[in-house]
C-alpha positions as CSV (number, residue, x, y, z in Angstrom):
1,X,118.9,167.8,132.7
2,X,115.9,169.4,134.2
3,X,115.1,166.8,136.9
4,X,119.3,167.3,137.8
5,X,118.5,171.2,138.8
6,X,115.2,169.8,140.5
7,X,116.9,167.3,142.3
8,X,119.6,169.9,143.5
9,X,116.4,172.2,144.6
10,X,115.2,169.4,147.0
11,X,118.5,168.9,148.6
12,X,119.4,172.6,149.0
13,X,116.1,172.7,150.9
14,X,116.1,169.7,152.8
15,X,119.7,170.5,154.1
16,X,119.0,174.3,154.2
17,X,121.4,175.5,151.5
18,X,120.5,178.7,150.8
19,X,121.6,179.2,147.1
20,X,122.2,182.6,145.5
21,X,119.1,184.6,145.0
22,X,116.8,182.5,147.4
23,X,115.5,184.0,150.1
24,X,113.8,181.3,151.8
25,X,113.0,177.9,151.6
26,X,111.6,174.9,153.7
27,X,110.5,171.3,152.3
28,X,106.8,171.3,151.8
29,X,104.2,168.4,151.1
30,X,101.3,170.4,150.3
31,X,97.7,168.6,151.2
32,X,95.3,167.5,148.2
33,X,93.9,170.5,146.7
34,X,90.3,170.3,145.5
35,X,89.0,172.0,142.2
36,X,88.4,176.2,143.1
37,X,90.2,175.1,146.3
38,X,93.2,177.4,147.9
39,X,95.8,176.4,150.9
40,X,98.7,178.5,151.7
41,X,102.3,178.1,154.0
42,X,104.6,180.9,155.3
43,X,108.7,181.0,155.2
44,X,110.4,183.2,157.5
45,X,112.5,185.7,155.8
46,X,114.5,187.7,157.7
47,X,114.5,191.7,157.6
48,X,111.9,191.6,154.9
49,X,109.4,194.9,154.6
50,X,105.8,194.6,153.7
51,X,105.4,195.9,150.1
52,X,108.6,193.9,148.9
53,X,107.9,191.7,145.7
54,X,108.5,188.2,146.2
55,X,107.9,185.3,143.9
56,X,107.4,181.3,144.9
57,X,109.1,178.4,142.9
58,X,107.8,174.8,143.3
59,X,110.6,172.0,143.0
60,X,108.2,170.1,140.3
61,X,105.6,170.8,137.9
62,X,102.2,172.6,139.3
63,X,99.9,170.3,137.2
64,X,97.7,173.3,136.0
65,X,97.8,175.2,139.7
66,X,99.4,178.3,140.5
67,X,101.5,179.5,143.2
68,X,102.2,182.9,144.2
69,X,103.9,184.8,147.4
70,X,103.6,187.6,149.0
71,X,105.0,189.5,152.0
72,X,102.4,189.5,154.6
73,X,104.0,190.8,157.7
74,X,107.1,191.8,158.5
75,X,110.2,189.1,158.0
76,X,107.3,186.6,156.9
77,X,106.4,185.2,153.4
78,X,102.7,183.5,153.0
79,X,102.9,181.1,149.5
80,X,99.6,180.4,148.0
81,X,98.4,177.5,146.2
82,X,95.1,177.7,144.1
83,X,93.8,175.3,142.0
84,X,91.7,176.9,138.7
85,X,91.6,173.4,137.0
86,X,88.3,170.9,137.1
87,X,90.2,168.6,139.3
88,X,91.8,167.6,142.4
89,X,95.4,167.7,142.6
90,X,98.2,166.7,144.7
91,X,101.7,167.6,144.2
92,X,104.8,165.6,145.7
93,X,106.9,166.2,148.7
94,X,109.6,169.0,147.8
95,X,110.9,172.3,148.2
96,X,109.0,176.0,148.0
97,X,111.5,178.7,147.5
98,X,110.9,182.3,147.7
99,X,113.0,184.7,145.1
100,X,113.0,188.2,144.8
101,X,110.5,189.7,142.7
């Protein structure tokens, strides 16, 4: 039933659902990602302070990356995407969500 709660994660994005807990959240089709390679994309969030912890959630499995968030201005959230592993990756069209931390 995991791909059901994934599924519902894209639509909630796409149609801009916000469901309880999410902050923010936008469709995103992150670009490939070469090996040592980072990329990042903001979400507004409103009222938001600096110093607040945030954490991002990817809609489908991060094939050995990692993605992390952080408030870097007031009401905005920057999500990065790094890529430790040997290889170039690139993940599929779906929705970034950030949660409270």
């Amino acid at each position: 039933m995991g791909w059901l709660k994934d599924r519902i994660k894209f639509l909630d994005a796409k149609f801009n659902y916000l469901d309880h807990g999410v902050l923010a959240q936008k469709m995103w089709n992150p670009p490939m990602l070469v090996s040592g390679g980072t990329q990042t994309t903001t979400l507004p969030v409103a009222g938001i302070a600096m110093g607040t912890k945030v954490l991002a959630d990817f809609g489908l499995p991060l094939q050995g990356t990692k993605m992390t968030a952080a408030v870097t201005s007031v009401g905005v959230v920057t999500v990065t995407h790094t890529n430790p592993t040997s290889g170039t990756v690139k993940l599929d069209y779906t929705a970034v969500r950030v949660l409270p931390g």
